[in-house]
Every structure is written in structure tokens, then in C-alpha cells.
C-alpha positions in Angstrom: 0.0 0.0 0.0 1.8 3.3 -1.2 1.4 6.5 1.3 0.8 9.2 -1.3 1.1 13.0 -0.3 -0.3 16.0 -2.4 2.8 18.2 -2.9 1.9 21.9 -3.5 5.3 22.9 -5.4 4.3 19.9 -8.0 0.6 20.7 -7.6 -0.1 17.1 -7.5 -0.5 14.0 -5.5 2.7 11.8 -5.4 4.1 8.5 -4.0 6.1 9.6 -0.6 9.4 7.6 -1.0 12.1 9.6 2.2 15.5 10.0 1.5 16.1 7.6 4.2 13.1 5.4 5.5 15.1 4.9 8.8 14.7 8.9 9.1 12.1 10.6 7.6 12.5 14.1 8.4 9.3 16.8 8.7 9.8 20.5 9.6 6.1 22.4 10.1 5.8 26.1 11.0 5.2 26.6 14.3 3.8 29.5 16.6 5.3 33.0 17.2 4.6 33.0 20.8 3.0 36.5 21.6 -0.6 35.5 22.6 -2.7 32.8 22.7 -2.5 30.7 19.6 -6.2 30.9 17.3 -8.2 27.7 16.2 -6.5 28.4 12.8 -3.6 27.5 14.5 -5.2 24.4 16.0 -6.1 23.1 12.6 -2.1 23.1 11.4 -1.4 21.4 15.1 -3.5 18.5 14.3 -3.3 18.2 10.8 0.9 17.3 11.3 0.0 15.5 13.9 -1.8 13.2 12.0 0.9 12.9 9.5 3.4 12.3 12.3 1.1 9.4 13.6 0.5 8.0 9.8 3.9 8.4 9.3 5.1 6.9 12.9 2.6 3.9 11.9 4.5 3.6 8.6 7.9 3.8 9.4 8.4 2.9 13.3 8.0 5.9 16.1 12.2 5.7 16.2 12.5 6.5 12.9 10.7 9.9 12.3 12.0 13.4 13.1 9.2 16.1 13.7 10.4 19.5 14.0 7.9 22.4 14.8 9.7 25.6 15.5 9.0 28.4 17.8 9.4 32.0 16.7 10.7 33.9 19.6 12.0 37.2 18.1 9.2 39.7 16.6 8.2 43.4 16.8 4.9 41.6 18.3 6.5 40.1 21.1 8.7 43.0 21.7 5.3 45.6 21.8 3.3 42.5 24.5 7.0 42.7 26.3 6.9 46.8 26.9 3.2 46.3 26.8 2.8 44.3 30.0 6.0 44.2 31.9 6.9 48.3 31.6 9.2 48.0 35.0 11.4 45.1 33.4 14.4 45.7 31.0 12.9 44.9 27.3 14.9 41.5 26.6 13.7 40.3 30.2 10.0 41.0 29.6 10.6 39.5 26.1 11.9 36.0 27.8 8.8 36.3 30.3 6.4 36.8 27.3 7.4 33.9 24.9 7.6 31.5 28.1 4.4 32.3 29.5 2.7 31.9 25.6 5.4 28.9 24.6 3.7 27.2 27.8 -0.3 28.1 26.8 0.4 26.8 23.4 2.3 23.7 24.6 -0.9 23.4 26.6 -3.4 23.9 24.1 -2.4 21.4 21.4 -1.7 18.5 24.1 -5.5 19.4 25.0 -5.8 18.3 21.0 -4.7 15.3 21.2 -1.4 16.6 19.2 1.8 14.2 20.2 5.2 16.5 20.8 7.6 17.0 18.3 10.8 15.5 18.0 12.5 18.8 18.3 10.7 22.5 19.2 13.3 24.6 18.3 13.7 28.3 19.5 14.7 31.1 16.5 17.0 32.6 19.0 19.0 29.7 19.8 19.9 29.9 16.5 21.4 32.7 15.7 24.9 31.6 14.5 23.4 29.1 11.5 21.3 32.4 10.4 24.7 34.2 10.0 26.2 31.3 8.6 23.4 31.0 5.8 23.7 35.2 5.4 27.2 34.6 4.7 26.9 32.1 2.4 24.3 33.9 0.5 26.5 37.7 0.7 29.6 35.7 -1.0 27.6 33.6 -3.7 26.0 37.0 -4.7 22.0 36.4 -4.1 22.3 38.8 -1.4 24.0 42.4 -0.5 24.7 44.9 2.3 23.3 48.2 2.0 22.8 50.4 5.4 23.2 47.8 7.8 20.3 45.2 6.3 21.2 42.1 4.4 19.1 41.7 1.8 17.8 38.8 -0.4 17.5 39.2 -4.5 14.8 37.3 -5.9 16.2 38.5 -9.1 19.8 37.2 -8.6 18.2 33.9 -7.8 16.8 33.7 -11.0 19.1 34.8 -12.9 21.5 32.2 -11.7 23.1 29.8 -14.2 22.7 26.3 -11.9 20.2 23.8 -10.6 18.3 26.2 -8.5 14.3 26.3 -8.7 12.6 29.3 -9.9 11.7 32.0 -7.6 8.0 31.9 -7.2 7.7 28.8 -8.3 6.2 27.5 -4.9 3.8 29.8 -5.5 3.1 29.5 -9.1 4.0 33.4 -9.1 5.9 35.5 -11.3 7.9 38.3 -9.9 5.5 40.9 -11.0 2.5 39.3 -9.6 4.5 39.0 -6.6 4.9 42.6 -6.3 1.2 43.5 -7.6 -0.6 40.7 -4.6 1.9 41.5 -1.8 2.7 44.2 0.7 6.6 45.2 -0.6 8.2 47.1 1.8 9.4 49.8 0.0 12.9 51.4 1.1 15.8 53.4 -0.6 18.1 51.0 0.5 16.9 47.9 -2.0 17.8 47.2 -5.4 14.5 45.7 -6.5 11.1 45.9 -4.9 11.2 42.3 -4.4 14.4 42.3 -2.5 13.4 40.8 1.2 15.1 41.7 4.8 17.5 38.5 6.3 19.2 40.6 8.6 18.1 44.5 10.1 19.7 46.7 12.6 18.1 46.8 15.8 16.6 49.9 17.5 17.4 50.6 20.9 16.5 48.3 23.5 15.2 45.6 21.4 17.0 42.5 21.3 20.7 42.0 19.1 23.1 39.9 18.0 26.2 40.5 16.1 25.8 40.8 12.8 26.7 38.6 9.8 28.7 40.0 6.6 31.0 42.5 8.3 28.0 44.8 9.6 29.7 46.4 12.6 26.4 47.6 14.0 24.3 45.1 16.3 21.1 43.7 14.4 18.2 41.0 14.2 17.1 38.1 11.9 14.3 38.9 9.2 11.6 36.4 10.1 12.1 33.9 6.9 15.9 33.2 7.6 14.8 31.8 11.1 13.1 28.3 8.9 15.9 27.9 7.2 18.2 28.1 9.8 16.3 26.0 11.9 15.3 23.4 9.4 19.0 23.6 8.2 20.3 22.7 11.7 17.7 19.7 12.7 17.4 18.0 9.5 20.2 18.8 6.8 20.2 21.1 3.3 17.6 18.5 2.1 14.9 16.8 3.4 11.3 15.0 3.0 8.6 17.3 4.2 7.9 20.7 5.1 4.5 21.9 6.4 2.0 25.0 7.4 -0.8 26.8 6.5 -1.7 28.1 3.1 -1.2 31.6 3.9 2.6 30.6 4.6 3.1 29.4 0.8 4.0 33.4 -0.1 6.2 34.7 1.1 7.0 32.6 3.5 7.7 29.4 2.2 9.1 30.8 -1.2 11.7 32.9 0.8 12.6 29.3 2.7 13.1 27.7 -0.5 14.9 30.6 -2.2 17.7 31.3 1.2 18.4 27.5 1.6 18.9 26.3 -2.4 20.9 29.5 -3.2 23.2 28.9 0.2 23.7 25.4 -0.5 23.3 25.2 -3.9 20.3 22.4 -4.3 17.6 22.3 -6.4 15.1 21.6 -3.3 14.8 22.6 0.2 12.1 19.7 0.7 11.1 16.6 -1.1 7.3 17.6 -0.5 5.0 21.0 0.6 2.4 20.5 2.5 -0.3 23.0 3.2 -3.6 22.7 5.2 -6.6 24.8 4.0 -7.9 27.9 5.8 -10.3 28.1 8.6 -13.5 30.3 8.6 -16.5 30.8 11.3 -20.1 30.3 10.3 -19.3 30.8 7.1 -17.3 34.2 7.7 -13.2 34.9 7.7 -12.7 34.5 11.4 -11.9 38.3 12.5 -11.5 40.5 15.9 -13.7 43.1 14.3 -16.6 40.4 13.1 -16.6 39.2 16.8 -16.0 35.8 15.4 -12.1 35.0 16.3 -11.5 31.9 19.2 -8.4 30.9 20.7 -7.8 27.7 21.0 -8.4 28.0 24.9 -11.5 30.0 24.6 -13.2 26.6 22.9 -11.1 24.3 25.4 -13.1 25.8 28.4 -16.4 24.5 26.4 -15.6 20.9 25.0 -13.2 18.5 25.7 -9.9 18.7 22.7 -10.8 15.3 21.4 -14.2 17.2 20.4 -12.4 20.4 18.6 -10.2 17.5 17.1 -12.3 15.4 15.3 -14.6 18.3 14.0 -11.5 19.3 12.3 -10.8 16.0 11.0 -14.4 15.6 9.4 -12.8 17.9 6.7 -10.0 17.1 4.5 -6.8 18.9 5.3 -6.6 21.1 1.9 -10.0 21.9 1.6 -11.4 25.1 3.0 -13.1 24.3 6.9 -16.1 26.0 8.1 -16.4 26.0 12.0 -19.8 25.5 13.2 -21.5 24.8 16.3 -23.4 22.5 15.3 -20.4 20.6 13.6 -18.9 20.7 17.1 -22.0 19.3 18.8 -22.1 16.6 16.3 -18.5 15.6 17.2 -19.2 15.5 20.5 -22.1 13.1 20.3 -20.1 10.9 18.2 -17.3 10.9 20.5 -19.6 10.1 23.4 -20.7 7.0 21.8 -17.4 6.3 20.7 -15.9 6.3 24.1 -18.9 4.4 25.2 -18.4 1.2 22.7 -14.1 1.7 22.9 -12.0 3.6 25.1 -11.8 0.4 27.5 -11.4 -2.1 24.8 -7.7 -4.0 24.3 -7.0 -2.0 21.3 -5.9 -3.9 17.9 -4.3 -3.4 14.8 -6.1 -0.4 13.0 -8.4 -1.0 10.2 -6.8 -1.4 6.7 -9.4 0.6 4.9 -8.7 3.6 7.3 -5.1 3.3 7.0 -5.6 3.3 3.3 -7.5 6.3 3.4 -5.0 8.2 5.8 -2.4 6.6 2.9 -4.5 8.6 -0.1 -3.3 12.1 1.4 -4.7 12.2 4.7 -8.1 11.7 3.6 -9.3 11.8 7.2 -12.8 12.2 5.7 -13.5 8.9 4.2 -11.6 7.6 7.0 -14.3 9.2 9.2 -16.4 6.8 6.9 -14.7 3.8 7.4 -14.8 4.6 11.4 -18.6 4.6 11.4 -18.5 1.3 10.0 -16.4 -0.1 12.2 -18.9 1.5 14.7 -21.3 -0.6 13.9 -19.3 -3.6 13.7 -18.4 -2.9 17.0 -21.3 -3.9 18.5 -21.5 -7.6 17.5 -18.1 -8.7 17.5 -15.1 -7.8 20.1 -12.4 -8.5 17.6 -13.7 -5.4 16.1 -13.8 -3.2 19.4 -10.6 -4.2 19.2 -9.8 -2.7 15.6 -12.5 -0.1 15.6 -10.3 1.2 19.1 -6.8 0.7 17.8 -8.2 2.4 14.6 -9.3 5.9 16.9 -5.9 5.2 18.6 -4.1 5.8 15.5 -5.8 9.0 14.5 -5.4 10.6 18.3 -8.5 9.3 20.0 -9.3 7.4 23.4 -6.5 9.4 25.5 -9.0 8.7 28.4 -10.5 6.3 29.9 -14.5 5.6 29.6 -15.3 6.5 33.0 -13.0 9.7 32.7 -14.9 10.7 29.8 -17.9 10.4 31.4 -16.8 12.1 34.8 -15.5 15.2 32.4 -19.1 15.6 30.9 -20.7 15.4 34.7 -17.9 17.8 35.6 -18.7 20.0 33.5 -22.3 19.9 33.7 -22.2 21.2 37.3 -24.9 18.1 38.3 -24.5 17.1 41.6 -23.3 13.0 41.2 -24.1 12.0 44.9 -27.9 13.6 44.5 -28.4 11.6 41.0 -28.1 8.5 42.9 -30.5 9.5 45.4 -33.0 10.0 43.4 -32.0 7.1 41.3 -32.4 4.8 44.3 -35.7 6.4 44.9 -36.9 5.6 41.6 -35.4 2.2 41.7 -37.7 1.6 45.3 -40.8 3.4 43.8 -40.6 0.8 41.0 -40.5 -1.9 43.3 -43.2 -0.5 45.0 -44.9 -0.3 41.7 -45.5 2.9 42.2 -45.0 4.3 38.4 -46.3 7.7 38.5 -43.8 8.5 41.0 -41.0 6.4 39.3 -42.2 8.8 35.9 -41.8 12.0 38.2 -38.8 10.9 39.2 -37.3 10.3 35.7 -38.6 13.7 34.9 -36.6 15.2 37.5 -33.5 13.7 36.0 -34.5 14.7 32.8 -34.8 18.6 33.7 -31.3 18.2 35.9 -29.6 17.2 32.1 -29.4 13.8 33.5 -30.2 10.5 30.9 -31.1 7.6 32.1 -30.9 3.7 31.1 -32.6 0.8 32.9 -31.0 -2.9 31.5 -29.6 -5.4 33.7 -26.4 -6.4 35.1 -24.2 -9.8 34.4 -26.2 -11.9 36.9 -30.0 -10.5 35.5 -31.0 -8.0 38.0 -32.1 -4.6 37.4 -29.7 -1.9 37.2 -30.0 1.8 36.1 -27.3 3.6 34.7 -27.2 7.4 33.8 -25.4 9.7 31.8 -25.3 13.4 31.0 -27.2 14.7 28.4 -26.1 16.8 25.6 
């Protein structure tokens, strides 16, 4: 069964065959930690994750390196620094911003269900293989000093004799309608409009480093030199993925591609591009001004990750998501009657057919299809509980147990457990009384409280009522 893998810079879907299958290497965009991360966000965290897991599954878990980086230098982080720590000297507030938002976001996406990387890598830890690559680009001529900035040439790239790709080809852009769809900064200092920043002076009190290509004055990394420093250092000048949202593909991702094939001279940064779809609310671009913008902790304090996880996964990964509530309320009935048949079962070998669809480009929604079937295999034969579990295990289900699931959902309800029962046993003594009206009223009761509730019987054939909490 081949694992195929739609690759954006080919613009079609390929057979993934790594540069070493006793390595697979994946670097994925991470956060710039200056707030708490958005469900847009979310949706890269668990998209990778999934690819990690399919490709752990594939491969062995000891032979796949995951690196998600962590921007930690920014004009947004140094404005949240002066912002909320005034008293502090700037670089200290700046270390007690990006640990406090590092830490939310490390929360958030293990609330997801999302695995930890192999390697989170911080952009200022890695200043020396920024300067390294700024060198290498100042003396093979695709970049230039001019007033204390470094600066990349697009059109030097290009019009390089060698096996380098073609700028904008990434994006399927030329350089003019680079220029015409983008926000170019414009400055005196730059030979073309499309020249980009790899190195700046800093201004007073923000953060420095010595600079790169005999700069005397102190300066600061442009943000796309930070990827390909970090990617450089963790997995090599060449390797098998690279990941992030769409909006990352320009200019992001083309100014990777261009920095690290011009500084090492390759035709390719990464095997395959990956690129997950964009997220919108109710139909609307998810804004601060529409009223619609969530955090990933603002929808943690209302349903359990596994819930936000698989309403993400009901959609594949490239196509456009539309976050609803009721697409959320949906998940989390499912997920309740998953848990229900499941989370205690000895879990198997996942199901082929979903394994097949995570193999057709993480087509989590006909594996969502598959799932439901196993669902209802489920019920009749514990050989498959036993795949229908392993096959949730696989795609970041079941990290609880059935009776924690359950005590989450009373927990959150705010119903009293202890006065359930009481009125359970009342019912269950008003039925043996054979007193119904009362054992109706009773039910009611339950009913209004939010409370379900299930008479059967127990292994030895005497009445029991269970309950649950109602969504």
C-alpha cells in the first residue's frame, strides 16, 4: 500500500518515497509565541499531527523526526514585552512573554490530542546558522549589504546559471504578480522591490546579536531566515517534508526555499509542501472586528480537545473548513458513543481501509467513513472493538479512559453525582413499590437536571440503572 502525499510545489499527489526510510524528516511552521494561539492555528497542530502518527505507523516511532519551530523574536512580542512588563528591561520582559505563551500553546495542542515534536526549536537559539546562511548567500552573490540590512535578491536567484528552482515557483508566481498581490516594503536601500530583509539593525533596547557579513552595527534576523536556519540545523540542506498553513506558501515558504537552495546550492529545500486549508466561522473569515475570532483555549473551556479534534478532521486537510456549532455538537455526540463502545477495549491493529484512506493524502474524511462502519461492527463482535479502538488510537482518540470521559461531561455539567443517585435509588424503590407515577416523576426530574437515564440489567440478570449526562 503506497502512502501518497499531495505536494503543493508539484501541484499534484505523489508516492512519498524519504530520503532515508530509517529517518524521515518533517519541519512544520510553528507558533510565534505573543498570545494565545487561534483555532487556525489548532487546525495546522493537528493536521501534522496526523501525518506524524500515519507516518510513525508507517515507518516505526524511532524513525521519524518532527520539528515544529518556535518563533521567539518579533516586533509583536517586543510591543506584548513593553506592553505588559513596563518596569522590566525589554529582553527580560521578552523571555517572560514567549515563556508564559510557549507554555499556553504547549498546553493547548496536548489538549488536541497533538503528540510532541521531536524537536521544538527556538529562532533565538539559533542565531549563528542564520549568520552562517547570510554569509553564504553575501559571497555567492543572491544577497547584498546596503545600510546595515542584508538583503535577499529574488532576481539574482533567478538569474543564476545552476540547478536552482525558480523564484515563485512555490507559489506559481511571477515576480510581478509578486509585487502586484503582496505588501513590498518599500525602502531606498533595495535594489528591486522584491528584495526581502535576512538581517536589520536593531533599534534601541530591542533585542541584538552580532551581525553577519562584516556589519559592525548590532542587528536581528528577518523572520524567513529563522526556517531555514532552523530546518538547516535539525534536519540537513535537504529533506522530505515541510509543512503550514496556506497563507505561509507566499512569502514565507518561497523565501525558505529561495535562502536555503541558493546557500547550499540544491535544487530543493524539501522533497514535498504541505499545506492545510484555511479556517472560517459560520461561514465568515474569522476576525476581531466580526466578533468571530476563538483561541484555542477559549473553545477548550467548552468541550473536551478530542471534540475540537475530530470536528477538524471531518474535513480534509486542503479543503477550506467552516467551523460551526453545530459541527462541534455533532463531534461530540459521536465521540460520546465512541468512548462508550471503545476507550476500555484491548485496542488492535487499525483497520486497513482507514489506514488506506490516511495513505491517499490524509483523507481523514472517508476515514471518518470507514470509522462509522467499524462503529457498527463494533457492537457484535469484540475482535472489532478491538480494531474499531486501535483504529481511533491511531488518529489521536481514546486518550481517556471511559469512565473519565464520562466524569469530564458530569464535571462540566455542574450536576450534583451524589444527588443523582439518590433520586436514582428512589426511583429504583418506587418501582419496586410499583408505584409508576412517582417512578415517571422521578425520571422527569433527571430529565430537567440534564441527566439521561438507562434501565437494562447487570451480568447476573438484575435490574440496574445507569445514567449519563445529556447533551
Amino acid at each position: 500500500m503506497e502512502l501518497r502525499l499531495y505536494d503543493t510545489l508539484s501541484r499534484e499527489k505523489r508516492t512519498f518515497v524519504p530520503l532515508d526510510a530509517n529517518n524521515v524528516r518533517m519541519y512544520v511552521c510553528g507558533p510565534t509565541v505573543y498570545d494565545f494561539a487561534h483555532i487556525g492555528n489548532g487546525r495546522a497542530a493537528i493536521v501534522f499531527d496526523v501525518l506524524f502518527r500515519v507516518l510513525r505507523h508507517r515507518y516505526g516511532a524511532g524513525h521519524v523526526t518532527y520539528v515544529r519551530n518556535i518563533t521567539d523574536v518579533d516586533d509583536k512580542i517586543n510591543d506584548r514585552a513593553a506592553r505588559d512588563f513596563p518596569g522590566l528591561p525589554l529582553n527580560e520582559a521578552i523571555r517572560k512573554v514567549t515563556e508564559q505563551t510557549y507554555q499556553q500553546y504547549q498546553d493547548d495542542v496536548t489538549a488536541l490530542g497533538c503528540l510532541p515534536p521531536t524537536v521544538q526549536p527556538r529562532a533565538t537559539e539559533h542565531i549563528p546558522e542564520m549568520r552562517a546562511i547570510i554569509d553564504k548567500l553575501v559571497a555567492g552573490g543572491f544577497a547584498y549589504v546596503a545600510e546595515d540590512h542584508v538583503l535577499f535578491s529574488p532576481q539574482a536567484m533567478n538569474a543564476a546559471n545552476s540547478v536552482l528552482p525558480r523564484y515563485g515557483a512555490l507559489s506559481n508566481r511571477s515576480l510581478d504578480e509578486m509585487i502586484a498581490g503582496a505588501r513590498v516594503d518599500v525602502a531606498p536601500y533595495k535594489k528591486d522591490n522584491t528584495d526581502f530583509v535576512l538581517w536589520k539593525p536593531s533599534k534601541p533596547g530591542e533585542p541584538s546579536w552580532p551581525s553577519p557579513a562584516g556589519i559592525a552595527a548590532q542587528g536581528r534576523p528577518g523572520w524567513h531566515i529563522e526556517c531555514s536556519a532552523m530546518a538547516w540545523k535539525h534536519l540537513g540542506e535537504h529533506f522530505d517534508i515541510h509543512g503550514g498553513g496556506i497563507d505561509l506558501v507566499f512569502p514565507h515558504h518561497e523565501n525558505e526555499v529561495a535562502q536555503t537552495c541558493c546557500a547550499f546550492h540544491r535544487e530543493r529545500m524539501a522533497n514535498t509542501w504541505m499545506h492545510n486549508g484555511f479556517l472560517q466561522v459560520e461561514g465568515e473569515k474569522m476576525s476581531k472586528s466580526l466578533g468571530n475570532f476563538f483561541t484555542i483555549r477559549d473553545l477548550l473551556a467548552d468541550w473536551p480537545g478530542e471534540v475540537l479534534r475530530l470536528a477538524m478532521l471531518k474535513t480534509h486537510y486542503r479543503s477550506p473548513l467552516d467551523w460551526t456549532a453545530k459541527a462541534t455538537e455533532e463531534a461530540a455526540k459521536t465521540l460520546d458513543d465512541w468512548y462508550a463502545v471503545a476507550a476500555d477495549a484491548e485496542p488492535g491493529a487499525p483497520s486497513p481501509a482507514m489506514v488506506e484512506a490516511l495513505y491517499d493524502d490524509l483523507n481523514t474524511a472517508q476515514a471518518m467513513a470507514v470509522l462509522h462502519g467499524l462503529r457498527s461492527a463494533a457492537s457484535s463482535s469484540e475482535q472489532s472493538r478491538m480494531e474499531f479502538a486501535g483504529s481511533l488510537r491511531l488518529l489521536g482518540f481514546l486518550a481517556e479512559s471511559a469512565a473519565q470521559w464520562e466524569g469530564r461531561k458530569q464535571q462540566a455539567s455542574g450536576v450534583d453525582a451524589t444527588a443523582v443517585e439518590a433520586l436514582i435509588a428512589e426511583r429504583t424503590a418506587a418501582r419496586a413499590r410499583k408505584e409508576f407515577k412517582e417512578s415517571d416523576r422521578i425520571r422527569d426530574q433527571l430529565a430537567a437536571m440534564g441527566v439521561a437515564i438507562k434501565d437494562g440489567k447487570d451480568a447476573e440478570g438484575k435490574p440496574i440503572t445507569t445514567w449519563e449526562i445529556a447533551r
